[in-house]
C-alpha positions, 0 to 999 in steps of 0.5 A, a space after each residue: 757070878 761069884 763075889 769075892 771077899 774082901 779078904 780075897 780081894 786083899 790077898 790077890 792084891 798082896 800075892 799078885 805084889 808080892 810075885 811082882 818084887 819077887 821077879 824084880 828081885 831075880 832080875 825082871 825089871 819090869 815086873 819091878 817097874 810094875 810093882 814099883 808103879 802099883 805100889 805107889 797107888 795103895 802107898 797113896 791111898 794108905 798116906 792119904 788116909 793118914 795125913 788127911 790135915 797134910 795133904 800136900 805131904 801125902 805125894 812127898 811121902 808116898 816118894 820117900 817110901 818107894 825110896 825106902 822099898 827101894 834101898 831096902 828091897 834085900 832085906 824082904 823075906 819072899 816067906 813074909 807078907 809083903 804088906 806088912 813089910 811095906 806097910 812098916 817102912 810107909 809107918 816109919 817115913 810118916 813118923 819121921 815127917 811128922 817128927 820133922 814137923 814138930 821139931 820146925 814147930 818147937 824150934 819157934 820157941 825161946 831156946 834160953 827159956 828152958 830151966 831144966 837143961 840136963 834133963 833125965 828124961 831120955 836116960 829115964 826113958 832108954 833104961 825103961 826100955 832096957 827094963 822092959 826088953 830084959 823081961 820080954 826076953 824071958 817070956 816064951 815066944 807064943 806071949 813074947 811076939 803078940 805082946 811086941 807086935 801088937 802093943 809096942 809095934 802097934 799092929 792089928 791081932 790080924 796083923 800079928 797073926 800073919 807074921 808070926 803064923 799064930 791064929 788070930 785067938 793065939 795071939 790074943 791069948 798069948 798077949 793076955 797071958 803075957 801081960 798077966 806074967 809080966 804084971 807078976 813079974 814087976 810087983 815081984 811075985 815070981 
């Protein structure tokens, strides 16, 4: 008997999903019933895994994503991988619970305890990114892509590799040298 790989197993999973959306797209409901009901299942398992202290949020959250595949199942590329697709709209509703969460715990603070009302911050923050999007644009592709897919998404080299079609050592290289120009950049060598 043959063993299948875990990289198999994972990619039946994704292919055998990613035809079921595909067929709901055209039309089919029920292979749209079918990957809305299979999709839960690895929804929950992935939330679970995360929310391991909020237990009783993992079944919320799981609601919410499907909602969010729901109203968002125009915007998939049938030539993308389905799994990182998904997987950012479930990242995205986890931030947003825990967002939510926090902003219920502060808001238990003292409202008229704070000095420093006209904070800077958020403009120091948002001009920060203005910088770091005004030297990424200049980057090539080939160190562009695994420096945001990979640092400022958060997502594995493996990751990475799939949605820009880069081998998983091109990614780590093109995220290497990336960083390597844009530290010249910033101390103003180039």
């Amino acid at each position: 008997m043959q063993r299948i790989t875990r990289e198999e197993g994972w990619r039946a999973k994704e292919d055998r999903l990613r035809t079921l959306l595909i067929g709901g797209l055209a039309g089919d409901s029920q292979d749209y019933q079918v990957f809305l009901k299979e999709l839960s299942a690895h929804l929950r398992a992935f939330l679970r895994k995360r929310l391991a202290g909020l237990p009783d949020e993992v079944e919320d959250l799981v609601q919410e994503s499907l909602i969010a595949v729901h109203n968002q199942r125009h915007t998939y590329d049938p030539g993308q991988p389905l799994s990182a697709w998904v997987q950012a709209i479930a990242k995205y509703k986890l931030i947003d619970l825990l967002r939510r969460r926090a902003a219920q715990e502060l808001l238990t603070d003292p409202l008229d305890d704070e000095p420093d009302f006209f904070s800077t911050a958020d403009a120091d923050a948002a001009e920060a990114r203005r910088d770091l999007n005004k030297l990424l644009d200049d980057l090539p592709d080939q160190h562009r892509l695994p420096i945001i897919y990979t640092r400022l998404e958060g997502l594995s080299v493996q990751e990475a590799a799939r949605i820009t079609g880069m081998s998983e050592s091109a990614i780590k290289v093109g995220v290497h040298r990336g960083l390597k120009v844009l530290a010249a950049r910033i101390r103003g060598s180039t």
